[in-house]
Backbone as CSV, one residue per row, in Angstrom:
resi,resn,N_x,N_y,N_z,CA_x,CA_y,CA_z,C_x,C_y,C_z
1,UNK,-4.179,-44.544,-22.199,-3.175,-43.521,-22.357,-1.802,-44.167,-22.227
2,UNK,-0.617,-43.914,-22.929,0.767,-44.392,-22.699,1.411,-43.406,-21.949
3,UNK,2.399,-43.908,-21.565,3.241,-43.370,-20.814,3.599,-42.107,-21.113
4,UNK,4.111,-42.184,-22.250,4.005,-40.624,-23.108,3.041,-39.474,-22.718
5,UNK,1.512,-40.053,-23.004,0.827,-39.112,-22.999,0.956,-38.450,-21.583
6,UNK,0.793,-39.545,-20.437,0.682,-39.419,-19.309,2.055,-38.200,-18.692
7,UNK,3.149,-38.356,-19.280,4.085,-37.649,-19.540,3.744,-36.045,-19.542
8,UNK,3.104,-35.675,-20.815,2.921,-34.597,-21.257,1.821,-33.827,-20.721
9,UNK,0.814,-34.449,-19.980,-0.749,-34.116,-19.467,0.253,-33.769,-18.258
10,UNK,1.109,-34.234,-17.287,1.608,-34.224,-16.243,2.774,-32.640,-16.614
11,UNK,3.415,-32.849,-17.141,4.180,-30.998,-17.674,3.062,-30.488,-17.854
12,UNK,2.199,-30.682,-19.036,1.274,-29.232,-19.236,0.983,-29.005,-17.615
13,UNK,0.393,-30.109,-17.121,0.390,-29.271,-15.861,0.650,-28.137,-14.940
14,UNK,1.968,-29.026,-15.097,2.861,-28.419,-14.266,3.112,-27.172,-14.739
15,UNK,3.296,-26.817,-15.823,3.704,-25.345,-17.156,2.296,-24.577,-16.280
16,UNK,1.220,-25.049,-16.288,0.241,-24.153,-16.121,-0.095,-23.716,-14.480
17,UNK,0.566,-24.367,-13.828,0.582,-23.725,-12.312,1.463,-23.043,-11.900
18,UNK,2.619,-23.534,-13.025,3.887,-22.292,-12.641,3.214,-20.712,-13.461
19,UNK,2.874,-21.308,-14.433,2.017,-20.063,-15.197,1.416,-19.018,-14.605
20,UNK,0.410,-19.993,-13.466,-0.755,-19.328,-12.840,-0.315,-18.674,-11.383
21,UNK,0.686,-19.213,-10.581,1.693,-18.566,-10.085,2.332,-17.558,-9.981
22,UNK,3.238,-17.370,-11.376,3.908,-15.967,-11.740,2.916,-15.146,-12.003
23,UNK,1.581,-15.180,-12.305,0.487,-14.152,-12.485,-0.013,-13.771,-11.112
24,UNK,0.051,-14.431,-10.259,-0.300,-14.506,-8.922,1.151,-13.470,-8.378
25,UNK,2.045,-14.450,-8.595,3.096,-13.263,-7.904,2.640,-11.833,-8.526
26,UNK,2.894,-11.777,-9.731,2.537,-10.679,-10.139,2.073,-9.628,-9.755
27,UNK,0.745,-10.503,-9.738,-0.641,-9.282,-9.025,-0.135,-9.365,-7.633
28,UNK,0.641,-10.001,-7.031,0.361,-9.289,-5.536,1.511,-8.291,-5.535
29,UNK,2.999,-8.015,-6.485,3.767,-7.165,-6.558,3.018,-6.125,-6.503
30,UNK,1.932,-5.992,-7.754,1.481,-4.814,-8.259,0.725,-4.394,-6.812
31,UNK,0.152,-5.070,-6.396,-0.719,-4.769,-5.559,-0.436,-4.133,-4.084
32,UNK,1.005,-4.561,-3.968,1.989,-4.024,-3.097,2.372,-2.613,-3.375
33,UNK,2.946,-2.681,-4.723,3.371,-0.959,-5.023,2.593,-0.570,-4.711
34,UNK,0.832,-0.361,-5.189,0.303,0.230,-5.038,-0.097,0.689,-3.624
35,UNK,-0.498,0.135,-3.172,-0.735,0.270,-1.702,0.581,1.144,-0.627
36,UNK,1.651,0.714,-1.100,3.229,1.746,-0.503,2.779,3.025,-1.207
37,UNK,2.664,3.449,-2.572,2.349,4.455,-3.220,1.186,5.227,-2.562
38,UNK,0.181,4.229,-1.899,-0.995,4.764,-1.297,-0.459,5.795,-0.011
39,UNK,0.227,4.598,0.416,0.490,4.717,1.843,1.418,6.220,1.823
40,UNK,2.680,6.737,0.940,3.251,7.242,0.872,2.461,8.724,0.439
41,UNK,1.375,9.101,-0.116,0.636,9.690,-0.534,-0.252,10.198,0.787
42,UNK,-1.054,9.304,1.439,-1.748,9.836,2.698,-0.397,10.461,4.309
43,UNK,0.531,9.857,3.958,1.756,10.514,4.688,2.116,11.468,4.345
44,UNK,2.110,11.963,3.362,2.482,12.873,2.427,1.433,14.203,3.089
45,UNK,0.195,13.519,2.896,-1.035,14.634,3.380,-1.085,14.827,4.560
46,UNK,-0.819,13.829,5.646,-0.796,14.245,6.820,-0.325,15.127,7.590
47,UNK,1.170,14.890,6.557,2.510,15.726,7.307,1.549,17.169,6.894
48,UNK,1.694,17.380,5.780,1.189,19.242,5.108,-0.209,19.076,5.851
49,UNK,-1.218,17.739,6.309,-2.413,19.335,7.219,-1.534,19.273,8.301
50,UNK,-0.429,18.797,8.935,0.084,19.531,10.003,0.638,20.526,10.308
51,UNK,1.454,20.619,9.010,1.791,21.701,9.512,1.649,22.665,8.577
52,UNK,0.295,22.433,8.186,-0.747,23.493,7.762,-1.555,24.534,9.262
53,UNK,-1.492,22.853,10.517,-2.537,23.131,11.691,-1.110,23.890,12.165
54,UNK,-0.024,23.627,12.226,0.918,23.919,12.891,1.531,25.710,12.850
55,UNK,1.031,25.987,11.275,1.274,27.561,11.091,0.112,28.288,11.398
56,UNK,-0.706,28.037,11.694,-2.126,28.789,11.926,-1.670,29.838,13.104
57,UNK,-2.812,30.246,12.979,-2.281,31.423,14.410,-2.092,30.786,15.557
58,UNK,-0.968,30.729,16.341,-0.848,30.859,17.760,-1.005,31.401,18.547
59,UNK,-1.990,30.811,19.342,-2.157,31.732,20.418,-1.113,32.231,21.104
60,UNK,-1.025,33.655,21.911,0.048,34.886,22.557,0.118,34.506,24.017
61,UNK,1.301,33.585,24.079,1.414,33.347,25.339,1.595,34.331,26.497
62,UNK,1.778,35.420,25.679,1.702,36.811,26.836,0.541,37.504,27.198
63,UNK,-0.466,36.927,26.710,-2.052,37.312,26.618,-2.377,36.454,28.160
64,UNK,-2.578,37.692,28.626,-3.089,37.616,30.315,-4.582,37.217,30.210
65,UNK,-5.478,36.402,30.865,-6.677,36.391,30.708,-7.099,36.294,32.293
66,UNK,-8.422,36.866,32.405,-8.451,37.696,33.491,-9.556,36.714,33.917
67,UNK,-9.759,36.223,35.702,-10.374,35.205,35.818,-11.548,35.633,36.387
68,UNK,-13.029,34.895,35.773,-14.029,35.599,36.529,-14.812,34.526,37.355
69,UNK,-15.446,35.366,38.221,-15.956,34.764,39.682,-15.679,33.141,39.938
């Protein structure tokens, strides 16, 4: 091999790990939104069953209960 070639085998290289890299960043961006989107979604639900639990009937704090034996 000449120097040349050795040259060019050494960039392609290099071209293809930066390549494989930015696909890597990539997927972990995506993989990030998604998961905040997740996350923002089950917060979302938590808050409303609360105060889903939170409007339900309350019990009448003026409701005397009478104590037995």
């Amino acid at each position: 091999m000449t120097s040349t070639s050795k040259e060019a085998v050494v960039m392609h290289h290099e071209f293809q790990t930066a390549r494989q890299a930015e696909i890597l960043a990539r997927a972990a961006r995506r993989r990030l939104a998604r998961e905040a989107e997740e996350a923002a979604k089950a917060a979302k639900e938590a808050e409303a069953a609360r105060t889903a639990a939170d409007s339900g009937p309350a019990p009448d704090s003026r409701t005397r209960y009478a104590r037995t034996a």
